[in-house]
N, C-alpha and C positions, 0 to 999 in steps of 0.2 A: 666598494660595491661593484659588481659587474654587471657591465652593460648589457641590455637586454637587446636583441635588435627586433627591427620590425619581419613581420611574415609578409611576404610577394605571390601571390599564383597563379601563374601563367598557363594559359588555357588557351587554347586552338578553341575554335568556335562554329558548327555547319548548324546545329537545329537545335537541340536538346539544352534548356537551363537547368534542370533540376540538379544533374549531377555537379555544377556547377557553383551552386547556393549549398547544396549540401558542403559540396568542399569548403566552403566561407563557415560554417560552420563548425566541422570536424574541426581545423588548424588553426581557428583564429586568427584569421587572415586580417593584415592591415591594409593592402596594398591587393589591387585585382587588375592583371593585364589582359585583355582580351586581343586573341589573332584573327581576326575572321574575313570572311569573302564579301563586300557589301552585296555582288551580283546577284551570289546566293541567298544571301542575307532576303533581298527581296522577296526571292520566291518562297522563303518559308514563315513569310510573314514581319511583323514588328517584333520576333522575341530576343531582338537585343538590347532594345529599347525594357523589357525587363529586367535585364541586367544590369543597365546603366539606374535604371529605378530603385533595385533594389543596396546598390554601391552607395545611393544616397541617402536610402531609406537606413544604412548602417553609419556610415557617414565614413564610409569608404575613398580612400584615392582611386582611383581609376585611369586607365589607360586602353584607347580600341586601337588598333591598326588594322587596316584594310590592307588585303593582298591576294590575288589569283588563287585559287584553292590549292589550285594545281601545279605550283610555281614551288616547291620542292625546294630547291637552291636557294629562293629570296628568302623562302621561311625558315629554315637550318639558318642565315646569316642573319634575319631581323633577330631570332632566338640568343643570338648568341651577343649580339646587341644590344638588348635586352638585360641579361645577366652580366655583362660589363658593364651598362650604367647604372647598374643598383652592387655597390659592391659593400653596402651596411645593411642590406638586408638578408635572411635568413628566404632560401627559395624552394617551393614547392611544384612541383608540375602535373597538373592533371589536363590526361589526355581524353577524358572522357568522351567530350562532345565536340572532336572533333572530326573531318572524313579523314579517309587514310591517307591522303595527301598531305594534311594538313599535318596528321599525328606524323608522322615519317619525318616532318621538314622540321617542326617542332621537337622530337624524341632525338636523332641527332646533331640538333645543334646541342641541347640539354649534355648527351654525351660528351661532347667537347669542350661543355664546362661542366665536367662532372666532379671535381671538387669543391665546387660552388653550389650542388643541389641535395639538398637534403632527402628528398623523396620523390618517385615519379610515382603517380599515383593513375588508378582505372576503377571506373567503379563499376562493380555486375551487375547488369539491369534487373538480374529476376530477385536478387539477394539487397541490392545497394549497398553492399560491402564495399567498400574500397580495400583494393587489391596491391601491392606494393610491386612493378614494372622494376626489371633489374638496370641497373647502369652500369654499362657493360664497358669492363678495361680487361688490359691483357698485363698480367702480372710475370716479367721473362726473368726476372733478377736485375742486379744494379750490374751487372758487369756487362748481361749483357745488351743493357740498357745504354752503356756509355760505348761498347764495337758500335751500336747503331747510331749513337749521336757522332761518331767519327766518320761513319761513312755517311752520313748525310751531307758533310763535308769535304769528305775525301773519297775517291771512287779506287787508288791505289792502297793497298793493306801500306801501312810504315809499322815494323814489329817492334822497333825499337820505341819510337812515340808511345806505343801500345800498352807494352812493356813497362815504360813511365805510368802511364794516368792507371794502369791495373793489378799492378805489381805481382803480376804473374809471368811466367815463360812461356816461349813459342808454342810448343804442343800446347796449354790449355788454350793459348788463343787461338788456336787453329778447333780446340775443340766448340767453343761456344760458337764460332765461324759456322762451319760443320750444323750443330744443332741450329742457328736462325734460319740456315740455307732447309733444314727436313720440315721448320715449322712454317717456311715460306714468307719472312720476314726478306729474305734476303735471297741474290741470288747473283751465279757466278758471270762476270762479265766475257768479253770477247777475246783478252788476253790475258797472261798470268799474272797471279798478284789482283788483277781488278772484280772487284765485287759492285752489285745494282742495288741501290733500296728497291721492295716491292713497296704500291702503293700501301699495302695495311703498315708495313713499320710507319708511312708518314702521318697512319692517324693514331695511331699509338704515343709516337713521339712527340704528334702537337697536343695531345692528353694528357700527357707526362710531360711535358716541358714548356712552361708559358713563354719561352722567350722564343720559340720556333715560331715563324709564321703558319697562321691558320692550314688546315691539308681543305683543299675544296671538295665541297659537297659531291662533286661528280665521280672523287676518287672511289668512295662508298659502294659503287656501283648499282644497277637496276638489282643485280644478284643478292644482295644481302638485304633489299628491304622484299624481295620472295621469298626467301628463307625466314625474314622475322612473318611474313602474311601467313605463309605455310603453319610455322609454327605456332601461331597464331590461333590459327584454326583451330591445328588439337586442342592446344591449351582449353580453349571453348569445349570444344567435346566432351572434355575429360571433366572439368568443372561442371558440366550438366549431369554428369552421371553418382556426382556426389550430393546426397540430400541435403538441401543447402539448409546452413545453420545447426548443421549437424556435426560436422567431422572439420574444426577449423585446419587442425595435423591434417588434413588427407588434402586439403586447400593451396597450405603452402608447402609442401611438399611438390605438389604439380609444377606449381611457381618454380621453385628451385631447380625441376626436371626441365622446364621453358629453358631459364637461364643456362642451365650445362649445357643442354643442346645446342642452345644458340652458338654460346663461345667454341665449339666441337668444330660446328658446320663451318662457323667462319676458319677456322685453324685449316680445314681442308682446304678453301677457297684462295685464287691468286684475286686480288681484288685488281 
């Protein structure tokens, strides 16, 4: 017989439960972690105190953590915390009701254990669809997934070493070289022979490879949570202009247009 495991859903938390119980709903959720700001908390009243009600009123586990809204780095590292100590549960993420500080610290930690999540989820307020957020990796090949786990380690090329672990010749490894350097993975150092990780290989690498130590939140830069706010936006526009309940194809298709974009913008970017 196979194991069933339990549902997790971790949620960022500024004001809004609805989307929140909805989620417990949709997933049949066993398991509900709440992130939230107490400071905030205050001023928008007792509605978290609905949620711990309603956890018991299903006869839910539960879990709240308190944490600066704004604190970006703590919440990417509590998130990822989080999805390390539950490693028999099946994990959901909805970002619905959190601010954008919260969803940002929340969304990439979620990325860095993006094998571990099943679904990121948002729901539209005018529709209450939940909407499926991509989990964004970068898919380069295994060859040249394993130049970059060597130069994580080595800052001198060794063709011969190379040569070993990929069983190819110099020109090709001069050629994947070449392409990680145009896609900005990589970049040439101060004398010959030596190459630099940029930061995006090291959060590629620690996505792709759990035994690398974590890449820190600060690598990510201010630049890439503008580009997902940017994108963001449209996204919104573009879903207002489509009669909602009408055209589910014209929905996620948008979706999909978010996601390429995204991965696009980041490709240009040195992080």
């Amino acid at each position: 017989m196979a194991y069933i495991k339990d549902v997790l859903q971790i949620c960022p938390y500024f004001e809004r439960t609805e989307p929140i119980i909805e989620g417990l709903n949709k997933f049949s959720i066993d398991k509900l972690i709440i992130i939230y700001d107490p400071d905030l908390e205050r001023k928008t009243g007792e509605n978290i105190e609905i949620l711990r009600k309603e956890a018991r009123n299903r006869k839910l586990k539960l879990e709240d953590y308190s944490v600066n809204a704004y604190n970006m780095i703590e919440i990417c590292q509590l998130t990822k915390n989080i999805i390390d100590s539950h490693p028999n549960y099946e994990i959901f993420i909805n970002l619905t009701s959190g601010r954008k500080t919260q969803v940002f610290g929340v969304w990439f930690g979620a990325i860095q254990r993006r094998k571990r999540i099943v679904k990121i989820i948002y729901q539209i307020q005018e529709s209450r669809k939940f909407i499926e957020i991509p989990i964004i990796k970068w898919d380069i090949g295994e060859k040249k997934e394993k130049i970059l786990r060597f130069f994580n380690e080595n800052e001198q090329i060794n063709y011969q070493k190379l040569k070993e672990q990929l069983k190819i010749d110099k020109g090709q490894i001069n050629k994947y070289v070449r392409s990680l350097i145009d896609e900005n993975f990589l970049k040439k150092g101060d004398s010959k022979g030596k190459y630099i990780l940029l930061k995006k290989s090291n959060l590629l690498i620690n996505n792709n490879i759990n035994k690398f130590e974590d890449v820190e939140f600060p690598s990510l830069s201010l630049n890439a949570i503008e580009i997902f706010n940017d994108l963001q936006i449209e996204l919104q526009k573009n879903l207002k202009k489509i009669k909602l309940g009408s055209n589910e194809k014209a929905i996620f298709q948008e979706i999909k247009n978010f996601k390429r974009k995204f991965k696009e913008k980041l490709k240009t970017d040195h992080f």
